[in-house]
C-alpha positions in Angstrom: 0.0 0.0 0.0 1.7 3.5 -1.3 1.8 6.1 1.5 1.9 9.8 1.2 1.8 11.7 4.9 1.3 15.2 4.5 1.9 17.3 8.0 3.0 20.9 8.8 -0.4 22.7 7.6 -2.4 25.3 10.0 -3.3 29.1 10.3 -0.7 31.7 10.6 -0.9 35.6 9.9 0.3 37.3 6.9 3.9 37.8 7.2 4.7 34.2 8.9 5.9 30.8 7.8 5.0 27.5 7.9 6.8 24.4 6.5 4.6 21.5 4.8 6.3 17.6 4.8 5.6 14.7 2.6 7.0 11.8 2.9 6.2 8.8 0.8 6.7 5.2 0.7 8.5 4.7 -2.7 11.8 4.0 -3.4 13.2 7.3 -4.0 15.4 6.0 -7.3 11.7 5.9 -9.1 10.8 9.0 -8.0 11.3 11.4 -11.2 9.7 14.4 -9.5 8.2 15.6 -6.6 5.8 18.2 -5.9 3.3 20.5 -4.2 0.3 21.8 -5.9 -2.7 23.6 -3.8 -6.2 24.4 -4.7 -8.1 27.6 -2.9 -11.4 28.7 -2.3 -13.7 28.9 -5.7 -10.5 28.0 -7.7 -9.0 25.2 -9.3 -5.7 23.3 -8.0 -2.8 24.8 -9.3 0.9 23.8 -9.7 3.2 25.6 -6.7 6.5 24.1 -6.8 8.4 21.4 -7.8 11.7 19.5 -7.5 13.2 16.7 -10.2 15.1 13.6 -9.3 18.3 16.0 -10.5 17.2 18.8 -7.9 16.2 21.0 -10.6 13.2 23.4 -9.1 10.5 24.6 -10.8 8.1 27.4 -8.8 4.7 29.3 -9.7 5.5 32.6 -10.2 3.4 34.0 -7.2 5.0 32.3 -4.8 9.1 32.8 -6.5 11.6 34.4 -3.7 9.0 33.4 -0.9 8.4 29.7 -1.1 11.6 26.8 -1.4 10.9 23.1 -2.4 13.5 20.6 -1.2 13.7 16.8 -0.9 15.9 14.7 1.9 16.4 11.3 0.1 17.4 9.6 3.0 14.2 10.3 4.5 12.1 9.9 1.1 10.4 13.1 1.8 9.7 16.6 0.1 9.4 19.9 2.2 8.2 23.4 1.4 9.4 26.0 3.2 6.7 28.8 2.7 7.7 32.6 4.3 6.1 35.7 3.8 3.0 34.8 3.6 -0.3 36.2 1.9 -3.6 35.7 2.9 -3.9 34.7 -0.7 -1.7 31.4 -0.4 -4.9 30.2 1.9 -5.6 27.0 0.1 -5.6 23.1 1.0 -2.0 21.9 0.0 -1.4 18.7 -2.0 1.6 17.1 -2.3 2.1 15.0 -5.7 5.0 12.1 -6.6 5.6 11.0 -9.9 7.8 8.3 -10.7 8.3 5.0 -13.3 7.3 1.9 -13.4 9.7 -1.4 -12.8 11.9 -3.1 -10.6 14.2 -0.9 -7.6 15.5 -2.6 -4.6 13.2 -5.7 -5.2 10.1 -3.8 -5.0 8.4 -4.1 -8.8 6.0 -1.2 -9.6 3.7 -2.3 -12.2 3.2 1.1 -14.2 4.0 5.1 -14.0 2.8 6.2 -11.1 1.1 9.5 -10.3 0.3 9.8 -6.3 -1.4 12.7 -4.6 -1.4 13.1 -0.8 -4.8 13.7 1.5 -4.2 17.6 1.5 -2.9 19.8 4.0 -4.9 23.3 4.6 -3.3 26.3 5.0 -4.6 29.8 6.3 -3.4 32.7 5.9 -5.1 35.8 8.3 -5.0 39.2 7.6 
């Protein structure tokens, strides 16, 4: 059974930080990318940042100079480090792993995978 385990969610005023976690249960040398995508009120889920299996970073352009995606792959987990934030980044959070199909460490995956975590909400107050 795949895991993702979202944490680090909750309400903080405008001008704070927060730091979301994922970690997942793959094996990190299927992993090509890893990512965190968020969906607010009335609006449809939208891409924020994401990291490749080279480290390259890839960020929304709202949230460029505030927000940093980065991965331990000892611990098989993304973060994103949010600061500076806008009542406008209120939104549930969803972290999203992408990764190929086949054998790594003798665990076989069967297809391309595309796994989303529960969601994580974030407020943002005024």
């Amino acid at each position: 059974q795949v895991q993702l385990v979202e944490s680090g969610g909750g309400l903080v005023q405008a001008g704070g930080s927060l730091r979301l976690s994922c970690a997942t249960s793959r094996r990190m040398l299927s992993i090509n990318a890893m990512g965190w995508y968020r969906q607010g009120p009335g609006k449809q889920r939208e891409l924020v940042a994401t990291i490749t299996s080279t480290g390259s970073t890839n960020y929304a352009d709202s949230v460029k100079g505030r927000f940093t995606i980065s991965r331990d792959n000892a611990k098989n987990t993304v973060y994103l480090q949010m600061d500076s934030l806008k009542p406008e980044d209120t939104a549930v959070y969803y972290c999203n792993v992408k990764g190929s199909g086949g054998y790594y460490n003798a665990v076989y995956y069967p297809r391309d995978y595309d796994d989303w975590g529960q969601g994580t909400q974030v407020t943002v107050s005024s």
